[in-house]
C-alpha positions in Angstrom: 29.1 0.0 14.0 25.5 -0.2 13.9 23.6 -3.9 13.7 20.7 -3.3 14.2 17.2 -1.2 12.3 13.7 -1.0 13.4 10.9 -0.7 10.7 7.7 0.8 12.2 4.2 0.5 10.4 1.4 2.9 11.7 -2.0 1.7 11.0 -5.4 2.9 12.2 -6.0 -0.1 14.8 -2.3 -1.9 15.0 1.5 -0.4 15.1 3.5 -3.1 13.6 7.0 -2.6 14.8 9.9 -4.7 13.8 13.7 -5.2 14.8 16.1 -5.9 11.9 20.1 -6.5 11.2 21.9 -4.8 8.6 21.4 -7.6 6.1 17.3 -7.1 6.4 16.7 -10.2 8.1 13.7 -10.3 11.1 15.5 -10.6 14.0 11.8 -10.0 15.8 8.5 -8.2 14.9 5.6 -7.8 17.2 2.4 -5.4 17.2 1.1 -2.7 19.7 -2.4 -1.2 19.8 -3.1 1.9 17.6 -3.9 4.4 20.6 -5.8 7.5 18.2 -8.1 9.3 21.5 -7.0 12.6 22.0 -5.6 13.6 18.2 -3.2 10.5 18.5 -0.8 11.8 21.1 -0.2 8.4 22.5 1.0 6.7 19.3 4.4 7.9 19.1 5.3 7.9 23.0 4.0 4.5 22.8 6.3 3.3 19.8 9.0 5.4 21.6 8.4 3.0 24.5 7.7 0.1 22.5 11.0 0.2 21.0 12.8 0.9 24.0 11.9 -2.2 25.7 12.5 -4.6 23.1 16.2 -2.7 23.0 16.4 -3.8 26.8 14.8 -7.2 25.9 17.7 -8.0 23.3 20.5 -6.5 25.2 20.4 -3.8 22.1 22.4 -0.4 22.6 21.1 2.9 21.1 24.8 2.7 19.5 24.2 -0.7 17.7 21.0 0.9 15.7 21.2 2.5 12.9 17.8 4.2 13.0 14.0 3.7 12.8 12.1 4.0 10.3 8.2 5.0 10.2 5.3 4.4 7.6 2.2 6.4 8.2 -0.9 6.4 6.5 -1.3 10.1 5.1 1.3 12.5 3.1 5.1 12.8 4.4 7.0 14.6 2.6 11.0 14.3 1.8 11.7 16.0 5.4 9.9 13.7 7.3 6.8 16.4 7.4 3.1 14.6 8.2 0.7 16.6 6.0 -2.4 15.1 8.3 -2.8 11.5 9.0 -6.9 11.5 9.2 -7.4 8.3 10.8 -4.8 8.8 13.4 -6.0 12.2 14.1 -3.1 13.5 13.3 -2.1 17.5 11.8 0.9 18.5 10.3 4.3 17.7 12.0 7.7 16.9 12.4 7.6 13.0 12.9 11.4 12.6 12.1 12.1 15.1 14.7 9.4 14.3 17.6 9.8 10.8 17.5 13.8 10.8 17.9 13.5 13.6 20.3 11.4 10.5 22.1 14.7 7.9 21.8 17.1 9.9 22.8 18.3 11.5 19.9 17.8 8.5 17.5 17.8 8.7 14.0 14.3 8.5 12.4 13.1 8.1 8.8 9.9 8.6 7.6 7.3 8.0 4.8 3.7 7.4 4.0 3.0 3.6 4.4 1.6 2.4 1.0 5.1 4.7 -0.2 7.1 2.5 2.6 5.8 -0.7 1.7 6.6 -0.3 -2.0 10.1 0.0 -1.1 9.7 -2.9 0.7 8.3 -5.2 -1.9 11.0 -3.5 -4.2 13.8 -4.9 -1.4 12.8 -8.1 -0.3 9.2 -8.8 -2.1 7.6 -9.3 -5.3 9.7 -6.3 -7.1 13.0 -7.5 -5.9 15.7 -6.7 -8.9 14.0 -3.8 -10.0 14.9 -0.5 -9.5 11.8 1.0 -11.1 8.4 -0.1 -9.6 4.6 1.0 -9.1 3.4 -1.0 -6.1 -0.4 -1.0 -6.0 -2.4 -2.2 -3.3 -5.9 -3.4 -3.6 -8.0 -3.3 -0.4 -10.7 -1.3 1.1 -9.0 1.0 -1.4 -6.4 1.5 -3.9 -3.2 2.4 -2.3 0.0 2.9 -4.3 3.9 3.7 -4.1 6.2 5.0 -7.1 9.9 3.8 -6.5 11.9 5.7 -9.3 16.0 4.3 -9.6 15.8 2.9 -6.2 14.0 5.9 -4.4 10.3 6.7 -3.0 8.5 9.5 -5.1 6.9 11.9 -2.7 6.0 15.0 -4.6 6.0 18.3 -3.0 3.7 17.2 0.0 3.8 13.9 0.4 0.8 13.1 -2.0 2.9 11.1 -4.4 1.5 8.0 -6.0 -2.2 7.7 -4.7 -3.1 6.4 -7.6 -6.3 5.4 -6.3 -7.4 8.8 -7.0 -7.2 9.0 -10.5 -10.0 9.7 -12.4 -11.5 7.4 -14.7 -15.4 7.3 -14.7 -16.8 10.9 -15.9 -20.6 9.3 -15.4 -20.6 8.3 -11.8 -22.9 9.6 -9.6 -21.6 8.0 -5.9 -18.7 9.7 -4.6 -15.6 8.5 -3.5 -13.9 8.9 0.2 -12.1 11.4 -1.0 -15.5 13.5 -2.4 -14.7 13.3 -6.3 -16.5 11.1 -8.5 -15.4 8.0 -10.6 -11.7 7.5 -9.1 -10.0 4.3 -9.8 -10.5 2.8 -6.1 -14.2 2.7 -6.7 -13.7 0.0 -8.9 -10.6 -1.7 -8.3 -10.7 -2.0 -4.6 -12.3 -4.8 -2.5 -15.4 -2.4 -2.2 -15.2 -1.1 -5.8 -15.6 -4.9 -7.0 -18.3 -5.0 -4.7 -20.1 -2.2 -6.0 -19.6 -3.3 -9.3 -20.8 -7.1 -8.5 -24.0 -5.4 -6.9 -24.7 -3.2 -10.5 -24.2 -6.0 -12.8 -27.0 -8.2 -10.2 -29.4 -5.4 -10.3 -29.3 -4.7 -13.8 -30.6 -8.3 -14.8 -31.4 -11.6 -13.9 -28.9 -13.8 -15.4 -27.8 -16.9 -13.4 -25.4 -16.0 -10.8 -23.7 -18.2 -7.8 -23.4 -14.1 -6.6 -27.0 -14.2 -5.9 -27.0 -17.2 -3.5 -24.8 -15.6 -0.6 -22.6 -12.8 0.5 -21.4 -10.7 -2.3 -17.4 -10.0 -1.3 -14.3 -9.3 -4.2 -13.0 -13.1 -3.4 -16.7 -14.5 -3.9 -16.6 -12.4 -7.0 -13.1 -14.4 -8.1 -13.6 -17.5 -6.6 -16.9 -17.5 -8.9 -15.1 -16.5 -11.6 -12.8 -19.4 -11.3 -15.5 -21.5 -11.8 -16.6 -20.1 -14.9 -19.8 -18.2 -13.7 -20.8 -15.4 -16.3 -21.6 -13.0 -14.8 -18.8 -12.7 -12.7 -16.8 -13.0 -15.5 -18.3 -9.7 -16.3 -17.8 -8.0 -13.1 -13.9 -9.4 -13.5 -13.7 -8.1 -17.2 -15.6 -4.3 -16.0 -12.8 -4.1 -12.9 -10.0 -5.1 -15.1 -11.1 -2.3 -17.7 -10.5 -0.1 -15.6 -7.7 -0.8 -13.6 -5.7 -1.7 -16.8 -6.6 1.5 -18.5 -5.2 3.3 -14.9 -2.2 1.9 -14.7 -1.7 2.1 -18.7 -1.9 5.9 -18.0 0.6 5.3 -15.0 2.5 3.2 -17.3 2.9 6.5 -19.4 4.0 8.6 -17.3 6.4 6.6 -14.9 7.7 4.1 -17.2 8.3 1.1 -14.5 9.5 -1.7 -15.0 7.2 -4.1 -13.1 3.8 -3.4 -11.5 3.7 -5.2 -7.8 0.1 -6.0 -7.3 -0.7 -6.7 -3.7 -3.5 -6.2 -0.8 -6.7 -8.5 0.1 -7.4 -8.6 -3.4 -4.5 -9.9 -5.1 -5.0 -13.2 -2.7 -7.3 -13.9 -6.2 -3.6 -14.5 -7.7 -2.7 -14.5 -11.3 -6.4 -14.8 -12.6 -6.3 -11.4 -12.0 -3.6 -10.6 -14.5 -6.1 -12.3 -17.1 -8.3 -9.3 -16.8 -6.1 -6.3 -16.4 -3.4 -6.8 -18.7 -5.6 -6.5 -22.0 -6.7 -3.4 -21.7 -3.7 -2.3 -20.2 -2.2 -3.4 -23.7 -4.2 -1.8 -25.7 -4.3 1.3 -23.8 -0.6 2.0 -23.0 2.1 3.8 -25.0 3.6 1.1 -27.3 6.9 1.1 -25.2 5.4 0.3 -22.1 3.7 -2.5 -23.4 6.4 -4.9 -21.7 5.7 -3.9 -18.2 5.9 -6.7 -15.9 3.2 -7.6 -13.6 4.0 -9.6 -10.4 2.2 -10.2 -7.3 3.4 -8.6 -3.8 4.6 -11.1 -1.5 5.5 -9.6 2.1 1.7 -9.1 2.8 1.4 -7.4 6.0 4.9 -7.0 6.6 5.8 -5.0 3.4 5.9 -2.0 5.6 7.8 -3.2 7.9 10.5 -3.8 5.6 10.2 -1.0 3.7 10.7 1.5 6.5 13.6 -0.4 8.1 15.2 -0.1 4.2 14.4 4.0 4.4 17.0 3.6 7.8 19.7 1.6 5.7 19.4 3.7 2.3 
């Protein structure tokens, strides 16, 4: 019987690999360099052999693991299909079957990360007990997974649950990294706080602790913790919208608990201060009990996740 299950998170500088048993306890996790010259070619040889000599390390057998499981940042569909992973150079592919054709026949699970690591959250995180989730992650953008009755939503291609993408400013005139205008993750991201902090400065001259150094989100929340104004403002503009977004999620999905998590949510539960009115006042009436929590794996929610894609 198998013991063992790696969980595999493929960033743009770092793998994060790491080596579970059946119960989902770390037995080890370590991290490899992202190799992406050449269209990413290297990346999965060097997993391949990543994994392979920590199997030789612990004295593991390809018969005592169950399977590895892989989180990638682009679209993967149900089959395991990569619909492009831009900043690993990646086109479309068969991960499941390339990567296991790489250990020997192993068996190899895959998803897109943010996708992965709400599955994690959901199994051993800030979601755990809930079979219904939205896991949204605030960075350098606004990543999100949709776990529906215990299981990732993909959609057709793999494009299921970027809910950074919805739309939800008609009068914005800078585009977004994906080339609309007015998405969520240019205001509720690290960078989208940001942008807003650097509006509400140029638009007066109120009294700001924002104006005496580097404008980041957690100067933004650390100021308004302190009572400052004007970030207050900026707090009360991001919240507006990201409350209204996920109301409109909310909607549609019907979670039970929204898993907040990424740079951002470091804030803590100021942050639930600002997004849960309007997402009260917004949302369908029976969504109005929604549970918001904070994400608590950090880094290692993808990890997780992927090894609990092998054991599902």
């Amino acid at each position: 019987m198998a013991n063992y299950v790696f969980g595999v998170d493929v960033g743009g500088t770092t793998v994060k690999l790491g080596l579970f048993d059946k119960d989902g306890n770390v037995v080890d996790k370590w991290e490899i360099t992202t190799r992406t010259a050449d269209g990413g070619k290297e990346i999965l040889p060097d997993i391949a052999k990543s994994i392979l000599a920590k199997m030789e390390e612990k004295k593991i057998t390809a018969d005592d693991v169950a399977g590895v499981g892989v989180g990638v940042p682009g679209p993967v569909d149900g089959d395991g299909i990569v619909h492009t992973a831009v900043n690993l150079g990646w086109g479309q592919f068969d991960l499941k079957k390339e990567l296991s054709g790489l250990l020997g026949g192993m068996r190899v699970e895959g998803g897109n990360d943010a996708n992965v690591a709400a599955l994690g959250e959901m199994w051993k995180g800030g979601g755990q007990g809930y079979r219904n989730l939205v896991a949204v992650t605030l960075g350098t953008g606004v990543g999100g997974g949709i776990i529906i009755n215990g299981e990732i939503m993909t959609g057709s291609t793999g494009a299921g649950g970027e809910i950074g993408h919805i739309h939800v400013e008609d009068n914005e005139t800078e585009s977004c990294n994906c080339g609309n205008f007015g998405c969520l993750e240019e205001y509720a991201s690290a960078t989208g706080i940001v942008r807003l902090a650097n509006r509400a400065l140029a638009a007066g001259d109120k009294e700001s602790v924002l104006r005496k150094g580097e404008v980041s989100a957690k100067a933004v929340f650390d100021a308004v913790k302190a009572g400052d104004e004007l970030a207050i403002e900026v707090a009360q503009k991001f919240g507006e919208y990201l409350g209204k977004g996920l109301g409109v999620i909310a909607g549609i999905i019907n979670p039970e608990i929204f898993v907040i998590g990424g740079g951002v949510s470091k804030a803590g539960e100021v942050l639930f201060e600002y997004i849960r009115p309007p997402f009260e006042k917004t949302v369908f009436k029976n969504c109005k009990d929604t549970v918001f929590a904070l994400a608590t794996l950090g880094n290692d929610a993808g990890i997780y996740g992927a090894a609990k894609m092998v054991l599902d």
